[in-house]
C-alpha positions as CSV (number, residue, x, y, z in Angstrom):
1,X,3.8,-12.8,-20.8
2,X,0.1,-13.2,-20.8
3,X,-1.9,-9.9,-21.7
4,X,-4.5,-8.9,-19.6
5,X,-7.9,-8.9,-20.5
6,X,-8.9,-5.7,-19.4
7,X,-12.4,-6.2,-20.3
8,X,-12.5,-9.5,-18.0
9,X,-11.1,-7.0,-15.2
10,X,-13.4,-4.3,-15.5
11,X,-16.5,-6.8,-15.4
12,X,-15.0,-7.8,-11.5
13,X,-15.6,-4.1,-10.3
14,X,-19.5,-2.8,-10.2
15,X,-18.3,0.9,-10.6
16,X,-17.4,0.5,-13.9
17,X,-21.1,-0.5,-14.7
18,X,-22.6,2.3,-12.1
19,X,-24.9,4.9,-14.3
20,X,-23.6,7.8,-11.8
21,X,-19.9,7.0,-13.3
22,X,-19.9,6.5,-16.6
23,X,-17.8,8.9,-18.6
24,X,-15.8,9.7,-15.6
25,X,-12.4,8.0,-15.9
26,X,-10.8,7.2,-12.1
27,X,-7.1,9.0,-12.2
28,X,-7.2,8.9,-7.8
29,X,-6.7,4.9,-6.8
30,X,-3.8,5.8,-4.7
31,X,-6.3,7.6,-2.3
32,X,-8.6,4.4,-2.6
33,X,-9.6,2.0,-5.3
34,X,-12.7,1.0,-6.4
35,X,-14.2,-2.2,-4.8
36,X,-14.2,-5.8,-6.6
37,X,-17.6,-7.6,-6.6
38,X,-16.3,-10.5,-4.8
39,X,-15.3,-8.5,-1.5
40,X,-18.4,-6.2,-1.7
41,X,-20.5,-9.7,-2.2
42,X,-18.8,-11.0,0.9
43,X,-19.5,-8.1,2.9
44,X,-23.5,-8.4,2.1
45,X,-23.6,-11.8,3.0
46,X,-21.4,-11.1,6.0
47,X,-23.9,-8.1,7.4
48,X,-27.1,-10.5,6.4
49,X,-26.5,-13.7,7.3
50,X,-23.7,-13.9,9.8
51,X,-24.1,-10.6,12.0
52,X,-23.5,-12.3,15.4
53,X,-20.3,-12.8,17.6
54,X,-18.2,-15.4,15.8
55,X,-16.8,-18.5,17.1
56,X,-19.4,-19.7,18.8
57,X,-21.2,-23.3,18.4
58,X,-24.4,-21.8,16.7
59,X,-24.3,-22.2,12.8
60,X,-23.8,-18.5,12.0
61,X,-21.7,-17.8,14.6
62,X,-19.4,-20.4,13.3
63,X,-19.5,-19.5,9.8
64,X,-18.6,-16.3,10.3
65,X,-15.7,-17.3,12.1
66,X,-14.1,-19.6,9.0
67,X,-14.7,-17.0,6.8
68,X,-12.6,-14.5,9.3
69,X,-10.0,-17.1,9.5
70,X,-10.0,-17.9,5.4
71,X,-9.4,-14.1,4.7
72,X,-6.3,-14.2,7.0
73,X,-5.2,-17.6,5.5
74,X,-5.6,-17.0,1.8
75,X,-4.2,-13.2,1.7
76,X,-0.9,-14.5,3.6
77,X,-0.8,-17.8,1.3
78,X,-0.4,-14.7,-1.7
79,X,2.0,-13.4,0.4
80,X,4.1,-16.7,1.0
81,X,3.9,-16.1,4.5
82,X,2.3,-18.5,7.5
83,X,-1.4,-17.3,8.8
84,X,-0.9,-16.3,12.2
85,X,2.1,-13.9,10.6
86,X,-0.7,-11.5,8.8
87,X,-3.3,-9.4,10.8
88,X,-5.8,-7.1,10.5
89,X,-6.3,-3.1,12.4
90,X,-8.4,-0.1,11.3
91,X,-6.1,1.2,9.5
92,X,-2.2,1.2,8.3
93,X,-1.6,4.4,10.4
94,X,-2.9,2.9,13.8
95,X,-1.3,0.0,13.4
96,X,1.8,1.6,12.7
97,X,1.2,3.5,16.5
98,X,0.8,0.2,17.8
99,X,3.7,-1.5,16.4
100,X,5.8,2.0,17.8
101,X,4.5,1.6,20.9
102,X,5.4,-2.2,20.9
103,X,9.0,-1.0,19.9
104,X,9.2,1.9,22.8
105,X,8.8,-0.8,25.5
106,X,11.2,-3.2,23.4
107,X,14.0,-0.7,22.6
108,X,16.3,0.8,25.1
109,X,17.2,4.7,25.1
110,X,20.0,5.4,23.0
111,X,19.2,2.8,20.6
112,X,18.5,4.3,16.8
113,X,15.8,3.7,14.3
114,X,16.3,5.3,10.6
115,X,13.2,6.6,8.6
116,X,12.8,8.7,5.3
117,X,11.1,11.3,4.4
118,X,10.3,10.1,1.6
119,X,7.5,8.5,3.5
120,X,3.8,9.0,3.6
121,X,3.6,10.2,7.7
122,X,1.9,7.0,8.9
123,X,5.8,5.5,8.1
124,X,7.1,8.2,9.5
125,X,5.2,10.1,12.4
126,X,4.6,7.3,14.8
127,X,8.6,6.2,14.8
128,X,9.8,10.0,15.2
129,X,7.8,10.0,18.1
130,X,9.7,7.8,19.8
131,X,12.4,10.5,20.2
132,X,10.1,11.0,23.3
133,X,11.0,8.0,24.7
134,X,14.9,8.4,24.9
135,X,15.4,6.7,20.9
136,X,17.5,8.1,18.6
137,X,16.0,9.0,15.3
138,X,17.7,9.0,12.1
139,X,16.6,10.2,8.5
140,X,17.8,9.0,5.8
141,X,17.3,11.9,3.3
142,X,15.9,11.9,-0.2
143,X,18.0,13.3,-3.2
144,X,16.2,16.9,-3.2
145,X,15.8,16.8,-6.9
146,X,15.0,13.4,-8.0
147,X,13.1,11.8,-4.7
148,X,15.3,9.2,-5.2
149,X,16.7,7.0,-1.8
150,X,20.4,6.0,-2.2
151,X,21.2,3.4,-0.4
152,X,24.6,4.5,-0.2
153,X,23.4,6.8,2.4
154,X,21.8,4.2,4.4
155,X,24.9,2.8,4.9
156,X,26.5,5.5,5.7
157,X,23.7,5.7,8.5
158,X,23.9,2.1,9.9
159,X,25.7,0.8,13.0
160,X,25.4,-1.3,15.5
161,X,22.8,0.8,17.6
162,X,20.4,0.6,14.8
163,X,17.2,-1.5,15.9
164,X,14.7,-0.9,13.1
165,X,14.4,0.9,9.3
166,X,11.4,2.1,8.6
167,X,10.8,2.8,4.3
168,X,8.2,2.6,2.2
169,X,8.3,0.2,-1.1
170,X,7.3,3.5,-2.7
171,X,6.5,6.6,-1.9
172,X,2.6,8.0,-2.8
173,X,4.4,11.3,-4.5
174,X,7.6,10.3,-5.7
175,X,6.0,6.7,-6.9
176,X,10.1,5.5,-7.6
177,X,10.1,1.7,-6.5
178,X,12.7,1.3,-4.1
179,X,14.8,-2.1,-4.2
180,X,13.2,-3.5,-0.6
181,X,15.0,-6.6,-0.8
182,X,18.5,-5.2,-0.8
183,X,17.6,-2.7,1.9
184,X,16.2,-5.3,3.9
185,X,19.6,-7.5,3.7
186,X,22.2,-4.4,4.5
187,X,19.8,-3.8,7.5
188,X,19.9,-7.3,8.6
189,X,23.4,-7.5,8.2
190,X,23.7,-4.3,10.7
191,X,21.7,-6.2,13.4
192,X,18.4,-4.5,12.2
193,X,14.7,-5.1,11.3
194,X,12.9,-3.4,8.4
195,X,9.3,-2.0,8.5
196,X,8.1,-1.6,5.0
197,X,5.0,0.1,4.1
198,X,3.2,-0.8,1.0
199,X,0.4,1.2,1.4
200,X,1.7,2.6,-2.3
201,X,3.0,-0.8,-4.2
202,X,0.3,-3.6,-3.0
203,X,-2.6,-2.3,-4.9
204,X,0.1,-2.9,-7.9
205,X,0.4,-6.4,-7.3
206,X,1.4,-8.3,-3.8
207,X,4.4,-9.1,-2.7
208,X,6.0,-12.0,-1.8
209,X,7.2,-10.7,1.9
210,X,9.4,-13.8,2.2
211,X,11.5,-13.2,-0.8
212,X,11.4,-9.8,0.6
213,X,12.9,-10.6,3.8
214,X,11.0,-8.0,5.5
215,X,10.3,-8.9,9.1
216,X,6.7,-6.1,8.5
217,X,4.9,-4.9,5.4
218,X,2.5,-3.2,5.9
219,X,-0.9,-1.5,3.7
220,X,-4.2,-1.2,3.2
221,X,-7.2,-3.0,2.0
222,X,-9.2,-0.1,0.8
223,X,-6.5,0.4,-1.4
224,X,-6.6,-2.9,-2.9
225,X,-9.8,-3.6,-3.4
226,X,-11.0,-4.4,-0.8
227,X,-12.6,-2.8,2.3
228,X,-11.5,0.0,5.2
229,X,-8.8,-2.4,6.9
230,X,-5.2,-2.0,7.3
231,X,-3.2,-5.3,6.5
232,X,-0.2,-5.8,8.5
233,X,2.3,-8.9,8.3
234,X,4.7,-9.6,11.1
235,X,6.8,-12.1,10.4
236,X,7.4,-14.8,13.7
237,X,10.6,-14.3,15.0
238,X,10.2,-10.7,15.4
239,X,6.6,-10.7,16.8
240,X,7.3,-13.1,19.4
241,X,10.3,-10.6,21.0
242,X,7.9,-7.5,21.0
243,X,5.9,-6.9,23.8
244,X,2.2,-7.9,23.8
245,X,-0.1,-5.3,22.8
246,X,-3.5,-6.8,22.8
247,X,-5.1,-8.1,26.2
248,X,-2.9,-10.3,28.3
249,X,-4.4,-13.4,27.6
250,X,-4.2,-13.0,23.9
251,X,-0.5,-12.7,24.5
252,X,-0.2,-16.3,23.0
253,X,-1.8,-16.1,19.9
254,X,0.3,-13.9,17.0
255,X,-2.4,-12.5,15.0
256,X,-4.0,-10.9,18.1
257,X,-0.5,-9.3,19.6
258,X,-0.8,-6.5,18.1
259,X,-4.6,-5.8,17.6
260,X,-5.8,-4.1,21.0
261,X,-9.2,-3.1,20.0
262,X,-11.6,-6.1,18.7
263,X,-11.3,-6.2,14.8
264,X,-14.4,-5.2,12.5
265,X,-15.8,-8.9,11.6
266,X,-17.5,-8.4,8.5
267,X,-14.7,-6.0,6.7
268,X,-11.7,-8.9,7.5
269,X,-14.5,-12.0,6.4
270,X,-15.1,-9.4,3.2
271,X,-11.3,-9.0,2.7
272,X,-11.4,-13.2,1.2
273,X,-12.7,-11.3,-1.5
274,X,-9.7,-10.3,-2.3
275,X,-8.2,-13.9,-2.1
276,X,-11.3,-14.4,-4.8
277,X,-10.3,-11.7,-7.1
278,X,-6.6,-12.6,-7.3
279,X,-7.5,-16.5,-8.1
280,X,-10.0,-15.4,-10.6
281,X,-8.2,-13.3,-12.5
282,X,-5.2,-15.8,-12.4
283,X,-7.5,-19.2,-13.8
284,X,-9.1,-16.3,-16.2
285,X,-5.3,-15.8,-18.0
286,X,-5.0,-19.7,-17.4
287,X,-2.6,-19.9,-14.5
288,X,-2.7,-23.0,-11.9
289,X,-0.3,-23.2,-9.0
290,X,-0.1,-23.2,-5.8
291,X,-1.2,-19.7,-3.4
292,X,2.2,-18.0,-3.4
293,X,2.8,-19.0,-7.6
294,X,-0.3,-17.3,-7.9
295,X,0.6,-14.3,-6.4
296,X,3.5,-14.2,-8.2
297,X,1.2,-14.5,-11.5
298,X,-1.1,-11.9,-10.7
299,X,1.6,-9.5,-9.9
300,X,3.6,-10.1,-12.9
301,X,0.1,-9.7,-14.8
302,X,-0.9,-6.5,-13.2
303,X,2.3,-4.5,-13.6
304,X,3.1,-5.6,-17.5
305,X,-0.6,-3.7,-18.0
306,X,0.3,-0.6,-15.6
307,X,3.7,-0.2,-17.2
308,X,2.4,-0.2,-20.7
309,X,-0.2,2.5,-20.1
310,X,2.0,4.2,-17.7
311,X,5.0,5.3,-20.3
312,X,2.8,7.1,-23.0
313,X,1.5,9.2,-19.7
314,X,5.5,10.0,-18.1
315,X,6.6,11.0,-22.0
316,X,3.1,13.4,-21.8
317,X,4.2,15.1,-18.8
318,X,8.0,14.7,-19.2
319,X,8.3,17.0,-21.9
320,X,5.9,20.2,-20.0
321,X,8.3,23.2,-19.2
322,X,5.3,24.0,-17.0
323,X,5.1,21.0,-14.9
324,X,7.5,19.0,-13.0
325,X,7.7,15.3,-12.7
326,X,8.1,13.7,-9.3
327,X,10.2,10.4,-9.9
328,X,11.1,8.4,-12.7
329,X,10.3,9.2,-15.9
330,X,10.7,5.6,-17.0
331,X,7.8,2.8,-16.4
332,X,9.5,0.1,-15.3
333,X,10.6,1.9,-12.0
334,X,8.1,3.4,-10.8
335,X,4.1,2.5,-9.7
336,X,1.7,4.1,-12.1
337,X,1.2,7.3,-9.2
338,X,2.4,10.7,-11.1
339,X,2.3,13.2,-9.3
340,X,3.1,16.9,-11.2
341,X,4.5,20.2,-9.3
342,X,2.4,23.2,-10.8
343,X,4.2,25.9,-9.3
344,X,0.8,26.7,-8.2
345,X,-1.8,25.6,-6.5
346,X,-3.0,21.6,-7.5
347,X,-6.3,21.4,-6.2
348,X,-7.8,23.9,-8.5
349,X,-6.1,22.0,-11.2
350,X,-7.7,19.1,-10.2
351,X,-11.5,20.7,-10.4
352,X,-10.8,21.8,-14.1
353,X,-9.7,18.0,-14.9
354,X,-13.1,17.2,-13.3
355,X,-14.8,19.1,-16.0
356,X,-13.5,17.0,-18.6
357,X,-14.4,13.9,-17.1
358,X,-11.2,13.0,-14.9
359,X,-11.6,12.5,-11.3
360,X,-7.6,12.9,-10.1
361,X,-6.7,15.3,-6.4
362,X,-4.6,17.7,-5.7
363,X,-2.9,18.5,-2.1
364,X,-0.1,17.1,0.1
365,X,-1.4,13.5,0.2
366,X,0.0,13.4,3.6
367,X,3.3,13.4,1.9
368,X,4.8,17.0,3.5
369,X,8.2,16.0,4.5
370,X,8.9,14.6,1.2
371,X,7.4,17.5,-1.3
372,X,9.4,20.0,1.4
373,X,12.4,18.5,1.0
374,X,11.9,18.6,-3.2
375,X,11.2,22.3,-2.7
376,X,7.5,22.5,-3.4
377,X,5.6,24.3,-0.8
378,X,3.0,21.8,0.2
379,X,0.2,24.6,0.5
380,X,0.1,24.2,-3.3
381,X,0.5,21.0,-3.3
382,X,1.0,18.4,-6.1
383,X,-1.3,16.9,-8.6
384,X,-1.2,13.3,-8.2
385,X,-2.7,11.0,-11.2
386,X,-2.9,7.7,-10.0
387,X,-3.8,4.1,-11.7
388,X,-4.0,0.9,-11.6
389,X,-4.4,-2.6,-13.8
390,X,-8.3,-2.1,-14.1
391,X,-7.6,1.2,-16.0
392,X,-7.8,1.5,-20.0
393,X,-5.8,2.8,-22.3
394,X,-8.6,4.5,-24.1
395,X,-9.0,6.4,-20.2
396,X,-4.9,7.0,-20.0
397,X,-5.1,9.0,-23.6
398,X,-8.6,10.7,-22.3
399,X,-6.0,11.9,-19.4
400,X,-3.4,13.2,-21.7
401,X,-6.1,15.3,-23.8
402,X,-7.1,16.4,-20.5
403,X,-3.8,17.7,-19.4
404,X,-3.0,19.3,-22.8
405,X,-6.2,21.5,-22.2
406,X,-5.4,22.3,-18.5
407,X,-2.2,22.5,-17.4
């Protein structure tokens, strides 16, 4: 396997060369990750030269349309699914109302989803609502100790009544990657769909949603490097039986059925940036092929680097009687998100850290169902450390000196 060129990768995001940063070594990407040049070049040109309504005859009107359309285009080629399958919302939490709203009208009462609580709440939330509407809701319950989701229990939980399973590909606490492709198969072989979100695993490299088999996956931009939009996949066949959610006479046109509101141009012409990044770093490490292959590449690339710098950071922590390790403790399972039990309060904790140069949060992370169900009161919280490929190793061991003096 290819090494990563870490100094090649740093280069691609402006933070890393911003005065009011250096010395500071970025330990909360799973909150949001800094911005590659490519998108926040895109976004400049977008805002200067093609701020008009798009798809209109006029020159920058036009423009701005293609480059709207590319973004879509080349982020689903990654993806190895077809254009009109990916879309783009405000965010992964409203487009996960919209999508339970789509399944209120499309379910019948006494029909069953399954979530987690394992779940960041934007998984989980808008499908527990749906209890309102007549749905039965079932949890599939993490083990209390490990965080881990056996999928033993999810059979145990299947039927024939079961519409949807909603999981994430892994949790923003726990950080255990969860096997989506065989949970995807025993729910299709039940008569379900699957709703993945991978808010947590895309900034780690994007899947290929096809070898996945899920019919959504959903996550967000910001979070992988790009800008403030959620990203949502829907595959055909289950699109095309929801209801229309967007204005009637959109009702044709995939992309737009589930986008009600009118999308922010410039942020989805600025997410091709993305597209840019991946392809560059993939010709960089000498990789040709086609979108998908690429994908693949870049994935493979990214998580070899995270799971190398990851271990040395798990064996730190693993070893604290103080502290207590949501999650694997190996590197191969898990996304490079650690977050530590106190047994007090995290933020604080997070503000001495600051002091020593590491910028790393402390708090619920929106994850309360899951740290409950550990036994950690989510008042106190969790510390979360959180990484990605454009990290060093020479920031990781700054971390682990970091810890030593403050936990």
């Amino acid at each position: 396997m290819t090494a990563l060129d870490i100094d090649f990768v740093r280069a691609q995001f402006p933070a890393f060369a911003e005065p009011s940063l250096q010395g500071q070594a970025f330990f909360e990407n799973a909150g949001g990750s800094y911005t590659c040049r490519q998108v926040i070049d895109r976004l400049i040109r977008f805002y200067t030269q093609r701020k008009v309504q798009p798809y209109a005859p006029y020159e920058a009107s036009r423009l701005g349309g293609e480059e709207m359309d590319k973004a879509r285009a080349r982020l689903a080629a990654l993806m190895g699914v077809a254009t009109d399958e990916l879309s783009f919302g405000p965010s992964t939490t409203q487009n996960t109302y919209v999508l339970a709203q789509a399944f209120s009208k499309f379910m019948k009462p006494g029909e069953a989803i399954i979530v987690t609580n394992q779940d960041h709440e934007a998984n989980s939330g808008p499908w527990r609502r749906l209890a309102e509407e007549g749905i039965e809701v079932r949890e599939w319950q993490i083990d209390p100790q490990t965080g881990h989701l056996d999928t033993a229990q999810l059979e145990n939980l299947l039927d024939e009544k079961v519409r949807l399973v909603c999981f994430p590909h892994c949790s923003n606490v726990v950080g255990e990657i969860n096997p989506v492709a065989e949970i995807t198969a025993m729910a299709h072989a039940a008569g379900a769909f699957v709703c993945v979100d991978g808010v947590s695993y895309a900034p780690h490299g994007l899947p290929n949603v096809d070898e996945l088999g899920a019919d959504i996956y959903l996550f967000s931009a910001y979070k992988t490097y790009g800008p403030h939009q959620g990203i949502m996949v829907i595959r055909k066949a289950l699109g095309e039986l929801l209801p229309n959610q967007a204005h009637y006479f959109n009702a044709d046109s995939l992309y737009k059925r589930f986008t009600p509101a009118g999308p922010d141009h410039a942020q989805v012409a600025a997410s091709a940036g993305m597209a840019d990044y991946f392809e560059a770093l993939a010709a960089h490490h000498g990789h040709a092929g086609t979108a998908a292959e690429t994908g693949a590449f870049v994935h493979d690339l990214m998580r070899a680097h995270e799971v190398k710098l990851l271990q040395p950071l798990l064996d730190a922590v693993s070893d604290r009687n103080n502290v207590r390790l949501l999650g694997p403790s190996r590197a191969e399972n898990r996304a490079p998100t650690v977050a530590l039990s106190l047994n007090r309060a995290a933020e604080p904790v997070a503000a001495q850290l600051a002091e020593f140069g590491i910028m790393a949060g402390g708090g619920d992370f929106y994850a309360v169902r899951a740290l409950d169900a550990m036994g950690i009161d989510p008042a106190e919280g969790v510390l979360r450390i959180s990484f990605t490929h454009y990290t060093s190793e020479a920031e990781v061991a700054k971390l682990i000196e970091a810890l030593d003096r403050v936990v």
